[in-house]
gemmi code that builds the backbone of each chain (N, CA, C; Angstrom):
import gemmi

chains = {
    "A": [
        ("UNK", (98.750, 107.602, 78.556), (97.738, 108.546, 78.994), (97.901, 109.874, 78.296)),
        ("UNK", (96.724, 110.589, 78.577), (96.846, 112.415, 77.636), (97.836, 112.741, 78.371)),
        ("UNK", (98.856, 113.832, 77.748), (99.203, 114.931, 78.411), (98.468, 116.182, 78.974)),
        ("UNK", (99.283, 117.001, 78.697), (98.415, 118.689, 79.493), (97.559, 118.873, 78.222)),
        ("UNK", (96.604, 119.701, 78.413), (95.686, 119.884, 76.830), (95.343, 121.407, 77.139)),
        ("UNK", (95.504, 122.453, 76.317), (94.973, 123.591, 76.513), (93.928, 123.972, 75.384)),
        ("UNK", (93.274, 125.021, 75.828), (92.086, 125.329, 74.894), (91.490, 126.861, 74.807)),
        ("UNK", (91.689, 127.425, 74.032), (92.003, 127.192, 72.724), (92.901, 126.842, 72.063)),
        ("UNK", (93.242, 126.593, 71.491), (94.889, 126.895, 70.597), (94.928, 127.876, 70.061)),
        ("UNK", (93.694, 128.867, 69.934), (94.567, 130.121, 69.382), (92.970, 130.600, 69.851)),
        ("UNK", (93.515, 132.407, 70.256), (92.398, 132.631, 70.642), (92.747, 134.397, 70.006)),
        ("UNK", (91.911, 135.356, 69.149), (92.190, 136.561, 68.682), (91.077, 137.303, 69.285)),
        ("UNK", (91.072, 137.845, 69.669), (90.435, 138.938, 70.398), (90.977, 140.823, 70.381)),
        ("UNK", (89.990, 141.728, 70.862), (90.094, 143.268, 70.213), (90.474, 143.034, 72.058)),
        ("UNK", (91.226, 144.302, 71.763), (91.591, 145.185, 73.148), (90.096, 145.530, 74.073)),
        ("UNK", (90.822, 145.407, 75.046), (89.533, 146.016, 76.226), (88.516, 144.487, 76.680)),
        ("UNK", (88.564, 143.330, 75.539), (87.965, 142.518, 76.272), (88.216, 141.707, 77.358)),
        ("UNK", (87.595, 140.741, 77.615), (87.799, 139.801, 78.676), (87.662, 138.228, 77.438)),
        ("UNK", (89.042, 137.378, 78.842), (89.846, 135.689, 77.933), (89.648, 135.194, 79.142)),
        ("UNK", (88.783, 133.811, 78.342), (89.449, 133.078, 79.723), (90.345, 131.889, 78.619)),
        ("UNK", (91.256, 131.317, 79.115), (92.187, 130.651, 78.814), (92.018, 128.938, 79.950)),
        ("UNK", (92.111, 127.916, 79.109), (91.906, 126.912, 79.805), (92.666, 125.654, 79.819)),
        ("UNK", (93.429, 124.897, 80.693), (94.535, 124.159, 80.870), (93.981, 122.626, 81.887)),
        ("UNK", (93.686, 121.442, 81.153), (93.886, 120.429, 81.579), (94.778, 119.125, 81.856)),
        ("UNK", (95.130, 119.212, 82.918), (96.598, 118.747, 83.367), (96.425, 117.197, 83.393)),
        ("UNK", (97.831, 116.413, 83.133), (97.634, 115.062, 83.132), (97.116, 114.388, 84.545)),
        ("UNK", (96.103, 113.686, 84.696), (95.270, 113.302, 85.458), (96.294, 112.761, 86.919)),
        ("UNK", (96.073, 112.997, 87.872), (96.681, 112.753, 89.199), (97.991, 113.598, 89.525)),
        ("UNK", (98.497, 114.707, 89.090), (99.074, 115.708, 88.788), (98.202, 116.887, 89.855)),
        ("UNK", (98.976, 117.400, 90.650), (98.886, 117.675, 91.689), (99.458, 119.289, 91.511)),
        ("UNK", (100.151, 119.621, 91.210), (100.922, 120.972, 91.022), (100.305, 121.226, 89.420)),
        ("UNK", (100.193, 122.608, 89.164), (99.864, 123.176, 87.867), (100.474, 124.712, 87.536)),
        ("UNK", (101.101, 124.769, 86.652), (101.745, 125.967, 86.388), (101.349, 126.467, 85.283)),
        ("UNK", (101.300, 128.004, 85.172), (101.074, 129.248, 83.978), (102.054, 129.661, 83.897)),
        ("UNK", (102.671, 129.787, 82.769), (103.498, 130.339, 82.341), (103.360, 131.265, 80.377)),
        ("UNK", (104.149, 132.348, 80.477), (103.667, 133.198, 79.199), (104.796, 133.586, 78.621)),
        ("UNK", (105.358, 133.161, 77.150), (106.032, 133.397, 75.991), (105.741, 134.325, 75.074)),
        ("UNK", (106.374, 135.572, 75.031), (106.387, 136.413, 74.152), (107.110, 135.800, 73.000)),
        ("UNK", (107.063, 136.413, 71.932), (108.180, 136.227, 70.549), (109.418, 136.145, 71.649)),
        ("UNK", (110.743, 135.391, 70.999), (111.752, 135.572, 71.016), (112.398, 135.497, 72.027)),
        ("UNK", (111.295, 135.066, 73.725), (112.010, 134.920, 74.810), (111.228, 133.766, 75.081)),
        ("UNK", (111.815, 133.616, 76.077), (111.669, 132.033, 77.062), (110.530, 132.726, 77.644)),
        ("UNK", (109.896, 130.921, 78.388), (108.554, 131.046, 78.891), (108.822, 132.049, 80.517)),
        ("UNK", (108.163, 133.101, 80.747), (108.113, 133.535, 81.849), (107.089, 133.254, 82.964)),
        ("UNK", (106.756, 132.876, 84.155), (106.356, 132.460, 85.228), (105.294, 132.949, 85.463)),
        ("UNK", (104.068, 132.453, 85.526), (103.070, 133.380, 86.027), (102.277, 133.071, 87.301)),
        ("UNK", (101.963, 131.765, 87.727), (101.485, 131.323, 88.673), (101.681, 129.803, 88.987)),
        ("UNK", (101.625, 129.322, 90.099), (101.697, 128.278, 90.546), (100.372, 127.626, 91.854)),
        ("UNK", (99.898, 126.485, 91.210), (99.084, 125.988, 92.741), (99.362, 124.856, 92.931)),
        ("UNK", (99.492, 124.428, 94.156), (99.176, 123.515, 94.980), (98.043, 122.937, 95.204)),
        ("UNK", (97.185, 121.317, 94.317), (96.127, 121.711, 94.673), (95.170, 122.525, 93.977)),
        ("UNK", (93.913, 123.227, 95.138), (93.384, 124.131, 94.968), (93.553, 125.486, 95.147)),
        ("UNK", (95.082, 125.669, 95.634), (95.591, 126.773, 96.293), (96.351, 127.108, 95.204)),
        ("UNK", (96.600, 128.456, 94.842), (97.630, 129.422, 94.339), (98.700, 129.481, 95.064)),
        ("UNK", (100.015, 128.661, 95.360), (101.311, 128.758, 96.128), (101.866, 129.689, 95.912)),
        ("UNK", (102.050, 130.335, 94.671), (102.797, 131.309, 93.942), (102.305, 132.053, 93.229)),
        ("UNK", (101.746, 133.190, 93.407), (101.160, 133.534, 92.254), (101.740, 135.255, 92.162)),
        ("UNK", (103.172, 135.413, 91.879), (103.702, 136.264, 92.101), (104.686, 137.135, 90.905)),
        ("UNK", (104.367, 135.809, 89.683), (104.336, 136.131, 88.029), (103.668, 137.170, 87.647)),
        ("UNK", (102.555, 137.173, 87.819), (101.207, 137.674, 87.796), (101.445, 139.182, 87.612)),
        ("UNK", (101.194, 139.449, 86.146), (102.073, 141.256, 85.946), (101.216, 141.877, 86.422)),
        ("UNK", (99.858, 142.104, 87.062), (98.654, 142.964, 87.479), (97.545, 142.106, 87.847)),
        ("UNK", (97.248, 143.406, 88.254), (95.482, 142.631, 88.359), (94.729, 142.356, 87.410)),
        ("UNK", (95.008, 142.856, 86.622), (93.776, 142.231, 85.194), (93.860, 140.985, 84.837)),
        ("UNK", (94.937, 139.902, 86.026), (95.282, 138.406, 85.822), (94.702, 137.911, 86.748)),
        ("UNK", (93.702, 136.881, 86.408), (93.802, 135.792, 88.011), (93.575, 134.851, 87.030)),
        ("UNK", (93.681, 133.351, 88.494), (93.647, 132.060, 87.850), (92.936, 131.150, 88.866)),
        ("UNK", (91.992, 129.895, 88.618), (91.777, 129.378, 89.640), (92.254, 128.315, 88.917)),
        ("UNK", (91.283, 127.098, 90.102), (91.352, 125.473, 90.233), (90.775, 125.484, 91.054)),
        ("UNK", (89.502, 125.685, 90.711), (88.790, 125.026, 91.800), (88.497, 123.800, 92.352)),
        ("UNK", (88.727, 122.815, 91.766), (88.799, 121.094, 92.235), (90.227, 120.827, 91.766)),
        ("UNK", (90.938, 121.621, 92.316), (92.610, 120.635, 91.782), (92.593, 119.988, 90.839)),
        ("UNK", (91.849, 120.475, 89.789), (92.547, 119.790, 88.155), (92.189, 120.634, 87.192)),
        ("UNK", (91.572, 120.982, 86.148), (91.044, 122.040, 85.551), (91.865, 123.564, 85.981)),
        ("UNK", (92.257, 124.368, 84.973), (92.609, 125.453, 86.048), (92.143, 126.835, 84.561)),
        ("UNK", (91.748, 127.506, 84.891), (91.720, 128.801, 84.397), (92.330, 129.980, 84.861)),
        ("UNK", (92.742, 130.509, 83.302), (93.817, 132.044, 83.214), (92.278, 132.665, 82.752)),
        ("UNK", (92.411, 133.749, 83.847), (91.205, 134.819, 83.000), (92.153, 136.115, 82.954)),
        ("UNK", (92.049, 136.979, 81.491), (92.584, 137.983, 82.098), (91.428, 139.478, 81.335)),
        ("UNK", (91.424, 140.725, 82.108), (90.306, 141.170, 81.968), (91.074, 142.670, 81.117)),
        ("UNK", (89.941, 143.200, 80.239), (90.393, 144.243, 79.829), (91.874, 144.786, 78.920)),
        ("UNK", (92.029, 143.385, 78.199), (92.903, 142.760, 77.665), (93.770, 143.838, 77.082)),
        ("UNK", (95.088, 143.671, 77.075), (96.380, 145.105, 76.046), (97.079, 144.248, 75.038)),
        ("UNK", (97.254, 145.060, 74.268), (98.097, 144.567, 72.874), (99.398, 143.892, 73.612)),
        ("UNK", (99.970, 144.468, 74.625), (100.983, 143.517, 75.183), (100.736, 142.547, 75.792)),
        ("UNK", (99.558, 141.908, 76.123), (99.331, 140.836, 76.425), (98.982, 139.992, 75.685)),
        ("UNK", (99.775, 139.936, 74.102), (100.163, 139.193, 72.982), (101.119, 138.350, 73.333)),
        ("UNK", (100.163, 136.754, 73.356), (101.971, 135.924, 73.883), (101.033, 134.669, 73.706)),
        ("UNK", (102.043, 133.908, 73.893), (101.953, 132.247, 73.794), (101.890, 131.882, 75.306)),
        ("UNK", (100.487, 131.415, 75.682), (99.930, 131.337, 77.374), (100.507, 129.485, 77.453)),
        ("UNK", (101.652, 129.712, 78.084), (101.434, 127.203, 78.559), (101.236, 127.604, 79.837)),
        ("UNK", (100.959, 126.199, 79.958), (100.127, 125.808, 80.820), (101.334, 123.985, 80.925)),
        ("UNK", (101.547, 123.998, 82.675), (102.705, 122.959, 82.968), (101.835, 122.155, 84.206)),
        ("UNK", (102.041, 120.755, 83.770), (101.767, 119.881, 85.294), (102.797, 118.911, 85.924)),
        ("UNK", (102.765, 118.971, 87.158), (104.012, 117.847, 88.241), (102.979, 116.876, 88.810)),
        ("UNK", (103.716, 115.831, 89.031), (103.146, 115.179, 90.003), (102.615, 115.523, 91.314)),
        ("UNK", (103.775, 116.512, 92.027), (103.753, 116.732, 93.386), (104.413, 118.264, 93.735)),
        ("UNK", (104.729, 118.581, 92.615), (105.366, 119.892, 93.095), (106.682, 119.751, 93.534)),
        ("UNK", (107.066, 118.520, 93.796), (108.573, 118.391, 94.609), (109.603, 119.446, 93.936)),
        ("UNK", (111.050, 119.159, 94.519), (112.088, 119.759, 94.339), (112.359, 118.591, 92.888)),
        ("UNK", (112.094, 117.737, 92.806), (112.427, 117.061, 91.469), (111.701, 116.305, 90.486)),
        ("UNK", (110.636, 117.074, 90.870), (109.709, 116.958, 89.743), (110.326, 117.383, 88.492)),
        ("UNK", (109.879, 116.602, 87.389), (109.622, 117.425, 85.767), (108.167, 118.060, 85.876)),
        ("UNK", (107.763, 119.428, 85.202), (107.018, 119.424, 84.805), (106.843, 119.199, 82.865)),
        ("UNK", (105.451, 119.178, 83.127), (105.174, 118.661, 81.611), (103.802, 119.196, 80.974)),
        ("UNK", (104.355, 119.986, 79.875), (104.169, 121.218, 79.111), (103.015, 120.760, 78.298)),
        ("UNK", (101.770, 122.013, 78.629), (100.882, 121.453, 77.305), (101.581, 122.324, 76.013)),
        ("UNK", (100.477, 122.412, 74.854), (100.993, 122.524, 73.558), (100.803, 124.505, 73.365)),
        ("UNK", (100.048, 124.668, 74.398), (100.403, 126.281, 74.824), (98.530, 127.100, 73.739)),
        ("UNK", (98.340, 128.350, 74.572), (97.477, 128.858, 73.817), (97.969, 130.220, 73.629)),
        ("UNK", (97.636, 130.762, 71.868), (98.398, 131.990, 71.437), (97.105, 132.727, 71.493)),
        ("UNK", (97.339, 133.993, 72.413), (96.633, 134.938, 72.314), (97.018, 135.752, 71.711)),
        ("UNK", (96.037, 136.409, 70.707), (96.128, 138.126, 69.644), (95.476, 138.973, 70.128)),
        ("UNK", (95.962, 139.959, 70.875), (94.859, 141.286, 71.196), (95.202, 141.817, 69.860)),
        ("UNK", (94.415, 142.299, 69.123), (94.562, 143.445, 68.155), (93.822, 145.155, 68.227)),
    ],
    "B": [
        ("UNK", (117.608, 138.376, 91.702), (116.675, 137.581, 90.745), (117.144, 136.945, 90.242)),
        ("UNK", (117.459, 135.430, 89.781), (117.794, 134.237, 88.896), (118.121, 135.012, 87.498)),
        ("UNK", (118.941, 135.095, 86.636), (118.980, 135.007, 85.298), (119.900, 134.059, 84.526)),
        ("UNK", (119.142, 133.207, 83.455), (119.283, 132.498, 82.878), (119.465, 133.050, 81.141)),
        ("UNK", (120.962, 132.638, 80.764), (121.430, 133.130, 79.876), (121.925, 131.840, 78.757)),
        ("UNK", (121.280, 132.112, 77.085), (121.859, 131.326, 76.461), (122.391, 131.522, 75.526)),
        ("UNK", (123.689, 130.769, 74.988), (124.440, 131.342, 74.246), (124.723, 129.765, 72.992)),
        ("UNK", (125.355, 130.488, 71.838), (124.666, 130.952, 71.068), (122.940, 131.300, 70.429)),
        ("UNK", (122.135, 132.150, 70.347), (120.781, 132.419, 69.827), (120.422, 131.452, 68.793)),
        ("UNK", (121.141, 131.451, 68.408), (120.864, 131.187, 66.679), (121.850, 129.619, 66.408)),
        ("UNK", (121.574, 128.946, 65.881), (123.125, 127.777, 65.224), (122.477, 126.977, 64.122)),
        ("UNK", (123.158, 126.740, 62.836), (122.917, 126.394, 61.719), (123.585, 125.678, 61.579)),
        ("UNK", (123.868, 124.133, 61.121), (124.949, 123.178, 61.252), (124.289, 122.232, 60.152)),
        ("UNK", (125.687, 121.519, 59.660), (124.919, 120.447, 58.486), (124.917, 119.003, 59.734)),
        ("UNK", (124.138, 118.244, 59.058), (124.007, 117.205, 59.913), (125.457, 116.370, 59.916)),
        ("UNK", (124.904, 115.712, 61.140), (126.221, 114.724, 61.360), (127.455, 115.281, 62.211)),
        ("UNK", (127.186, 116.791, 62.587), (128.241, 117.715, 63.163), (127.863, 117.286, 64.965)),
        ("UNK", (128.672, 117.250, 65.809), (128.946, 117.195, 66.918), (128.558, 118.659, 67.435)),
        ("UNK", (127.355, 119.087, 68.431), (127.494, 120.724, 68.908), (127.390, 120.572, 69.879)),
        ("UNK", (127.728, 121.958, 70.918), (127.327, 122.394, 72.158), (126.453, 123.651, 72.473)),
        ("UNK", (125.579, 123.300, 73.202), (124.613, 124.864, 73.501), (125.190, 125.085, 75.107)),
        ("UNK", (125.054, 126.820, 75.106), (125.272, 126.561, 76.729), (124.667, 127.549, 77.114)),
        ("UNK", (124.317, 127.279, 78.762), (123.429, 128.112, 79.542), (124.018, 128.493, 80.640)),
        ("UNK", (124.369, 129.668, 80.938), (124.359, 130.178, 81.920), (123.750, 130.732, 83.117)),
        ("UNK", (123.408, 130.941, 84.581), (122.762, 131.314, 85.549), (123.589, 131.953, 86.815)),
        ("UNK", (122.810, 133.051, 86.814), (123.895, 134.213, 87.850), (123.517, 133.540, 89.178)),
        ("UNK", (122.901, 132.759, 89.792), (122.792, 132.590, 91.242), (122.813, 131.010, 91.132)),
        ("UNK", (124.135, 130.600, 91.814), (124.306, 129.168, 91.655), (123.617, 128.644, 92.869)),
        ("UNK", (122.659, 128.900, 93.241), (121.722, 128.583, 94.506), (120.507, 127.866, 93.946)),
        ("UNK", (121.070, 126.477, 93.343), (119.547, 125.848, 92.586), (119.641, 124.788, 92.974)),
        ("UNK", (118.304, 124.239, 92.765), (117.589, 122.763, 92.862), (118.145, 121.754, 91.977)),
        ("UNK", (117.621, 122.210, 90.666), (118.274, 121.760, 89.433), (118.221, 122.203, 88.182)),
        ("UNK", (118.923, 121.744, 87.489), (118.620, 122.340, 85.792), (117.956, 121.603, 84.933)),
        ("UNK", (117.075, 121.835, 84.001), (116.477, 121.146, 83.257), (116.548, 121.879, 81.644)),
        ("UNK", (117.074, 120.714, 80.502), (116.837, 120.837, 79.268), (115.539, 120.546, 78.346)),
        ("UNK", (115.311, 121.761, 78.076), (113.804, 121.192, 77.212), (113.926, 121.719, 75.545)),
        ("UNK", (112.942, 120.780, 74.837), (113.224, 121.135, 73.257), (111.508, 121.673, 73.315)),
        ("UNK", (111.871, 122.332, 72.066), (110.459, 123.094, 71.762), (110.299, 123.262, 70.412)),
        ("UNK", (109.005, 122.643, 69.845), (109.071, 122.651, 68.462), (108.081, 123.589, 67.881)),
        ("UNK", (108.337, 124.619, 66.768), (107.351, 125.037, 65.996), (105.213, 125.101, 66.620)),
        ("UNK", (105.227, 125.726, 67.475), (103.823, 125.636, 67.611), (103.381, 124.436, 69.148)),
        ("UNK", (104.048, 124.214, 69.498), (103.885, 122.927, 70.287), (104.272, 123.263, 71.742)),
        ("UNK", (104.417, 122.572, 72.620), (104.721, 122.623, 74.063), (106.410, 122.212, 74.039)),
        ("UNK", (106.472, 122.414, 75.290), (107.733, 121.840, 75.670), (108.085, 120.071, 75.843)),
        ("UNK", (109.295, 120.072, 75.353), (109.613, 118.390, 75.212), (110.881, 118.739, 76.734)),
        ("UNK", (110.693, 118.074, 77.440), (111.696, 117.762, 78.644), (112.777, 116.729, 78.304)),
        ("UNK", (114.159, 117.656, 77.725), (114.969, 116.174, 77.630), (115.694, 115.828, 78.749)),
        ("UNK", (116.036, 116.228, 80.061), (117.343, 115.925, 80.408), (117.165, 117.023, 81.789)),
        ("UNK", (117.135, 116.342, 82.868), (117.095, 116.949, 84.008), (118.293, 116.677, 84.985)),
        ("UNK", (119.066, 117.472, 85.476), (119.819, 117.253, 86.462), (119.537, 117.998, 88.076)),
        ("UNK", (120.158, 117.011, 88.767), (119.621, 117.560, 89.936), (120.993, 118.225, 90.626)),
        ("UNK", (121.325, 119.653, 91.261), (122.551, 120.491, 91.360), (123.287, 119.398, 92.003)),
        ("UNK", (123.438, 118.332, 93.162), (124.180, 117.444, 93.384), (124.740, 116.266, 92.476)),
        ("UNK", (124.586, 116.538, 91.251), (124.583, 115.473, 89.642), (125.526, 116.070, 89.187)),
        ("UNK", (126.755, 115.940, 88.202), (127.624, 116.901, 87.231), (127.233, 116.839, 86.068)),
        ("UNK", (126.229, 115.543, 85.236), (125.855, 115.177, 83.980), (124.702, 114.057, 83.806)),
        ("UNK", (123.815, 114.497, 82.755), (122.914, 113.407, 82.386), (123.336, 112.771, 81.320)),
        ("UNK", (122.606, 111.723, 81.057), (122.798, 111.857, 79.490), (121.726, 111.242, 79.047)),
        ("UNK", (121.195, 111.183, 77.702), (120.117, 110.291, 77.188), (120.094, 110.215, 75.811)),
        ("UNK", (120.927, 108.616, 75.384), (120.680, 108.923, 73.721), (121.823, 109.601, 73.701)),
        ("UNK", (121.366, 110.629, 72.591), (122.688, 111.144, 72.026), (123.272, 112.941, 72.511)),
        ("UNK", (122.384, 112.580, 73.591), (122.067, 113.700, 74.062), (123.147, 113.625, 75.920)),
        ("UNK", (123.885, 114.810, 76.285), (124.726, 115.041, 77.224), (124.812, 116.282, 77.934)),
        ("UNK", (123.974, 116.607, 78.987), (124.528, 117.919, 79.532), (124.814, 117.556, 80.789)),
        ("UNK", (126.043, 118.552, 80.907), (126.827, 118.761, 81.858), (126.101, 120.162, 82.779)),
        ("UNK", (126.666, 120.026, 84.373), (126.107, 120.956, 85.165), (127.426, 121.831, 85.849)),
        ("UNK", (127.706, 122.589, 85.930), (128.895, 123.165, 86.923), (128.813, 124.205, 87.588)),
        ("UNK", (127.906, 123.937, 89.024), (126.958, 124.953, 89.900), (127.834, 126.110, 90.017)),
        ("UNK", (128.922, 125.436, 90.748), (129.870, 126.932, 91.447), (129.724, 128.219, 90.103)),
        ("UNK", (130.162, 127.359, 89.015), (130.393, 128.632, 88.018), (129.327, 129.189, 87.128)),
        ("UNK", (127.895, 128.342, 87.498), (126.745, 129.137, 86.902), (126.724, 128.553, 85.278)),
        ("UNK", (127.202, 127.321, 85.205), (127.205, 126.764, 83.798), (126.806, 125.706, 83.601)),
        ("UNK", (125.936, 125.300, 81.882), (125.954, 124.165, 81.929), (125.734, 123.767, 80.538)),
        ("UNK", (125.771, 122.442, 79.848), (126.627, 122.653, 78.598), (125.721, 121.303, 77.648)),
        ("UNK", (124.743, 121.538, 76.942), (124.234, 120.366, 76.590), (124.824, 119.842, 74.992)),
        ("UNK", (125.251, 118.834, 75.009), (126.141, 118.404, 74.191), (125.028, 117.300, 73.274)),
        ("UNK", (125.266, 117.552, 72.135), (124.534, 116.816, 70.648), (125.656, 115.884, 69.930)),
        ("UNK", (125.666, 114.414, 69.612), (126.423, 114.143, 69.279), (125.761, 113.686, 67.729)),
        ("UNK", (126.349, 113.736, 66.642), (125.891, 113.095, 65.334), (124.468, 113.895, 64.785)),
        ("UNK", (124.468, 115.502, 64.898), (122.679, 115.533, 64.675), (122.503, 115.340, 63.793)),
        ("UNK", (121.176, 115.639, 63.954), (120.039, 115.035, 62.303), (118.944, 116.008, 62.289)),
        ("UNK", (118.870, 116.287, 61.184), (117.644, 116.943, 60.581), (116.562, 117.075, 61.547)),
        ("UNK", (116.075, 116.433, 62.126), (115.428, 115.939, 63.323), (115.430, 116.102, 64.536)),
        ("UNK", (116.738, 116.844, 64.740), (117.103, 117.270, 66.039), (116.686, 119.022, 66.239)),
        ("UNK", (116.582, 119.771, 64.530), (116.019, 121.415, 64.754), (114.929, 121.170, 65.720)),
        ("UNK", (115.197, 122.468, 66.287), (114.209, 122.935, 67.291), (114.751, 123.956, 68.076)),
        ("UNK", (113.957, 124.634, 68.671), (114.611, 125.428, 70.207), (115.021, 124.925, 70.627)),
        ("UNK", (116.140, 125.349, 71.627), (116.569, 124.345, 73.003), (116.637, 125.686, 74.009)),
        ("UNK", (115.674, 125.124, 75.294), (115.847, 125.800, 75.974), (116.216, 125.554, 77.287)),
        ("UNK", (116.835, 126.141, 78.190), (117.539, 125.658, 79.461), (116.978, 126.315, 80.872)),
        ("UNK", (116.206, 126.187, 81.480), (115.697, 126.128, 82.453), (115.784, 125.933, 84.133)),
        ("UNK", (116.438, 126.958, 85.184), (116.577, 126.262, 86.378), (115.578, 126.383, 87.604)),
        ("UNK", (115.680, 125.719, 88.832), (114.719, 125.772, 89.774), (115.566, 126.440, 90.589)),
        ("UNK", (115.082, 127.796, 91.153), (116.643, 128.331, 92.896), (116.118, 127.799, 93.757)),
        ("UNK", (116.671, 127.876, 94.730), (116.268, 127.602, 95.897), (115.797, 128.844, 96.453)),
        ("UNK", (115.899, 129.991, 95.623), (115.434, 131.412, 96.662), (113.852, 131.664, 96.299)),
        ("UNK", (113.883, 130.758, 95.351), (111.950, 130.635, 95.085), (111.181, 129.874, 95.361)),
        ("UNK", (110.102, 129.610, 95.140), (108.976, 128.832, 95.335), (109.442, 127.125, 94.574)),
        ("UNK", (108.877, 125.747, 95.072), (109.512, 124.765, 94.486), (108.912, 124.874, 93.027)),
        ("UNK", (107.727, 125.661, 92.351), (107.376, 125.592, 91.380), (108.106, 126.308, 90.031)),
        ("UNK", (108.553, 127.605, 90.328), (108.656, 128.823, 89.652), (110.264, 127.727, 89.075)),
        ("UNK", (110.052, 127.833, 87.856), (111.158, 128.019, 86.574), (111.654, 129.295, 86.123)),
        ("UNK", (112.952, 129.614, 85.986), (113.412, 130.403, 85.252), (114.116, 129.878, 84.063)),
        ("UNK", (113.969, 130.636, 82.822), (113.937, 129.797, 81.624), (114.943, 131.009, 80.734)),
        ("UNK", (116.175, 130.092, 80.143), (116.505, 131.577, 78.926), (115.624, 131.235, 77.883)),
        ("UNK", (116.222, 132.454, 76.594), (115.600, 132.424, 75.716), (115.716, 131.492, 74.674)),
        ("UNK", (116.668, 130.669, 74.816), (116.420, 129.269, 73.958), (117.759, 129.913, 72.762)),
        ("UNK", (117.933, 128.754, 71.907), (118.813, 128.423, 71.017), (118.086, 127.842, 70.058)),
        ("UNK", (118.325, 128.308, 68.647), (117.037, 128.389, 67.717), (118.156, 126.802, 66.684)),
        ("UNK", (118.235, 126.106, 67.058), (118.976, 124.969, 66.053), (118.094, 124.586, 64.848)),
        ("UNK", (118.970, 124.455, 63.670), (118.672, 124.545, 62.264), (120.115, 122.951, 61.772)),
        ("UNK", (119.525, 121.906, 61.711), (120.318, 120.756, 60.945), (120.053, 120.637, 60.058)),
        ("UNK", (120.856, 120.928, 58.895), (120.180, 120.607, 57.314), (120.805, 119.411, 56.588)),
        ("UNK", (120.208, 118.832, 55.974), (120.670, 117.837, 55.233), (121.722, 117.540, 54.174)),
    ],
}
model = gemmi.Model(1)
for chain_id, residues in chains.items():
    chain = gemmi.Chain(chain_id)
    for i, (resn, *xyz) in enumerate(residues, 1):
        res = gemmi.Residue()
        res.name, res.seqid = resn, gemmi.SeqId(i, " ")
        for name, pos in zip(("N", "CA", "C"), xyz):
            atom = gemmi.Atom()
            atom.name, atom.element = name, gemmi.Element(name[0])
            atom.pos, atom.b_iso = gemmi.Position(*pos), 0.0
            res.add_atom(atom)
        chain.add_residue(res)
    model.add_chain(chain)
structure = gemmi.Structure()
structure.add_model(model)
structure.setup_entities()
């Protein structure tokens, strides 16, 4: 079966706009995670749902971030009014169930350029 | 807050050499640890998950060790190959967070040359 698939794979955009960023998780995959890679560090945490619910969404550096899922599969990163520091490599992770021993499993990630 | 530390950054090795990467974590209050490879442009590859009641996985040629009390854990390469460059990055779940949230170091940049 597919894995996670994100879209764009690369997305360049000027400061001040608005991204939406988009993550399709392997089918019956129940938990979905955001997570964001700068150069040179590990992926940092940005949100988590359950579902259609946001469980966690406590990554989340501001408000100029939200994310849905509205039918528990599909999920969108929008983020608004975009900053040069919000230059990073956006993945996007799915579990089966969210458990304590789940793997999750990593799409191929989307690189955003504010310039 | 969880921090996840990896040591050496960087490692350059000719093939066929035996290595170790290791990861450290200041709050031995976890679920489990998980090893993932990461290639050039791509997502994460999940090699090797342990669960904190486990001391070692292994898969292939591939071995990490877990040692909660002391916040360590030690993924062992036996024979690499050209094939094996990539990031390696080390990853745990606490228990003082959400079952989702990963904390991740910054990876180990491996270079096997021929």
């Amino acid at each position: 079966g597919a894995g996670v698939s994100q879209t764009p794979s690369n997305k360049v955009t000027e400061k001040g706009k608005y991204v939406e960023l988009r993550c399709d998780p392997i089918s019956g995959h129940t938990a979905l995670y955001w997570y964001r890679q700068s150069l040179g560090q590990g992926p940092e945490f940005l949100i988590y749902f359950q579902g259609t619910g946001a469980a966690d969404d406590s990554g989340l550096p501001n408000d100029r971030f939200f994310a849905v899922r509205p039918e528990g599969s599909v999920s969108t990163l929008k983020i608004q009014r975009t900053e040069r520091g919000d230059s990073a490599v956006y993945l996007c992770a799915s579990s089966f169930s969210g458990s304590v021993t789940d793997t999750q499993y990593f799409g191929p990630g989307t690189r955003l350029t504010v310039l | 807050k969880q921090e996840v530390t990896q040591i050496p950054a960087a490692l350059s090795v000719p093939e066929g050499e035996n290595l170790v990467l290791n990861c450290s974590f200041t709050d031995s209050a976890i679920y489990n640890l998980q090893w993932f490879r990461q290639d050039p442009g791509k997502g994460l590859t999940s090699l090797l998950l342990i669960q904190s009641s486990q001391r070692e996985q292994t898969s292939g040629r591939l071995n990490a060790s877990l040692d909660k009390s002391s916040g360590r854990s030690t993924l062992y390469i036996a024979a690499s190959q050209p094939g094996d460059s990539a990031t390696y990055l080390c990853a745990v779940k606490s228990r003082g967070s959400t079952l989702g949230r990963l904390y991740f170091g910054r990876g180990t940049q491996l270079t096997v040359w021929p």
